[in-house]
C-alpha angles and dihedrals in degrees: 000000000000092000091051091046083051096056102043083052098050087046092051096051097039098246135279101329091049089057098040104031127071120224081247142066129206124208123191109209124181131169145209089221121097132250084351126151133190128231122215133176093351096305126092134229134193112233139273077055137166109210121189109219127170122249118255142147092241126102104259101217117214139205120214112197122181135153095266101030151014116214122180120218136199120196113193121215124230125180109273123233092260083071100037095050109005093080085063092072077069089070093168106045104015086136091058091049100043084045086048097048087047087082090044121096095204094076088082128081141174123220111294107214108037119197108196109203121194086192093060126077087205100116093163112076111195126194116259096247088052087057093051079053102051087049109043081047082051082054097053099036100052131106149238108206109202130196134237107250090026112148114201118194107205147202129185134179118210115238109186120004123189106194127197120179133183116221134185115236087001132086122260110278123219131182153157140207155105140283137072142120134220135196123197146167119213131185128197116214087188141343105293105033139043142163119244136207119204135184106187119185106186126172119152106241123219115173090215108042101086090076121100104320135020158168120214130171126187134199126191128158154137134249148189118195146171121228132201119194126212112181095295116348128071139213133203147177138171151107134312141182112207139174121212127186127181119199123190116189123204126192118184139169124207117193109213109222095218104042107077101256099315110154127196131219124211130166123190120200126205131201142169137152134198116215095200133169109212146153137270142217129174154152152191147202112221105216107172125349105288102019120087133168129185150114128295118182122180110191113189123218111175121039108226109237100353119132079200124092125278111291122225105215119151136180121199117189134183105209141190107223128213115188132171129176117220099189100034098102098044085056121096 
């Protein structure tokens, strides 16, 4: 019943911007200019000035007079953060407020404290949260231009590692953690593809885990690939050969019944390890120049030297990439 009340009441009011937004909006515009005044909406103000304006999702054009100069200006509206968070007060029906605030005119704002430079060229004020948009989409949408014969040394840290292994006369063993390191050499032959070299060393690290009994699995292993780059993310496939080896350490005590309290201590060790050749996908997302983060999965086919059948192991890492290119600026 309450959640019922709640969204009658969300779909009378219009939602979180009708509530917590007024019909109007107030800007507050100053100048550096002397003895200047705006005009807005056909009717002029001496600055420092507050102008009430109503929200809408249309560019308010502005008119800046002075004694020397006229400038016109345009601000451009965003939706404000009422908009953008209030809804989720509304845990339970924020879809039917934000659906609800699309038709609403008052989820837009300009910016609210407008500064108008005669110094500047910039004619188009944008809101602030317009500006944290455009550059964290600069930030996305730039590139990273290679060269053809660039060589890149790299070093990447594994983040987050699920394990399965195969093993003969054992069940199958899964796990996940974190912790690894791998070292790699790549070459462009030209500037959308390259062949990569790789050396990865994974094991998941618990601190705990090394007392008394445990379970440890190890991964190490080395792969070709071939990359294509689009923009900035990367692709790659290829061939590996890896060994993995799986311990589990057991630590027990049996108290005899006829000899006074005596205990006995006995540990068991098991190991085995897979020698497998396998393939390999990954890929990669390129966020500043150096900095990389992305997927590599190595899946094995044939066990190396087993008379037993293939083995299906696989190793999938999320890893934190580090790459530098000694020779790039000295290429044309």
């Amino acid at each position: 019943m309450k959640r019922i009340l709640l969204l009658l009441i969300i779909l009378t009011l219009g939602s979180c911007t009708t509530i917590f937004n007024k019909k109007n909006h107030t800007l507050s515009i100053s100048t550096n200019a002397v003895n200047a005044k705006v005009k807005v909406n056909d009717s002029l103000y001496q600055l420092p000035a507050k102008v009430t304006v109503k929200h809408s999702k249309k560019n308010l054009p502005i008119e800046l007079i002075s004694d020397s100069l006229t400038k016109k200006y345009t601000l451009k509206p965003s939706v404000n953060y009422k908009f953008l968070f209030g809804n989720l007060l509304f845990f339970d029906f924020f879809p039917v407020g934000y659906i609800t605030d699309l038709t609403n005119q008052k989820r837009f704002s300009y910016q609210q404290k407008v500064f108008l430079d005669i110094n500047d060229s910039i004619d188009i004020i944008k809101t602030n949260t317009t500006k944290r948009f455009d550059t964290l989409k600069h930030h996305f949408t730039k590139e990273y231009p290679v060269k053809k014969g660039q060589i890149n040394f790299t070093v990447g840290f594994s983040l987050l590692s699920n394990y399965h292994f195969e093993l003969a006369q054992q069940p199958d063993i899964n796990k996940t953690g974190f912790g690894g390191l791998s070292l790699g050499l790549e070459y462009f032959y030209n500037n959308k593809n390259y062949f990569a070299a790789n050396f990865r060393a994974l094991s998941p690290f618990d601190p705990f885990e090394y007392f008394e009994n445990y379970e440890r699995i190890n991964s190490v292993g080395f792969g070709i690939t071939h990359n294509h780059r689009i923009k900035r993310f990367s692709i790659g496939y290829g061939v590996n050969y890896t060994q993995n080896t799986w311990v589990k350490h057991t630590e027990y005590y049996i108290d005899p019944e006829d000899n006074n309290n005596l205990y006995y201590y006995f540990e068991e060790t098991i190991k085995r390890t897979n020698k497998t050749l396998g393939a390999t996908l990954n890929g990669y997302y390129q966020f500043t120049a150096y900095l990389y983060l992305g997927l590599n999965y190595n899946q094995s086919f044939y066990n190396v030297g087993s008379s037993n059948d293939s083995h299906f192991d696989h190793v999938i890492s999320m890893d934190l990439v580090f790459k530098f290119s000694p020779n790039k600026r000295k290429l044309p």
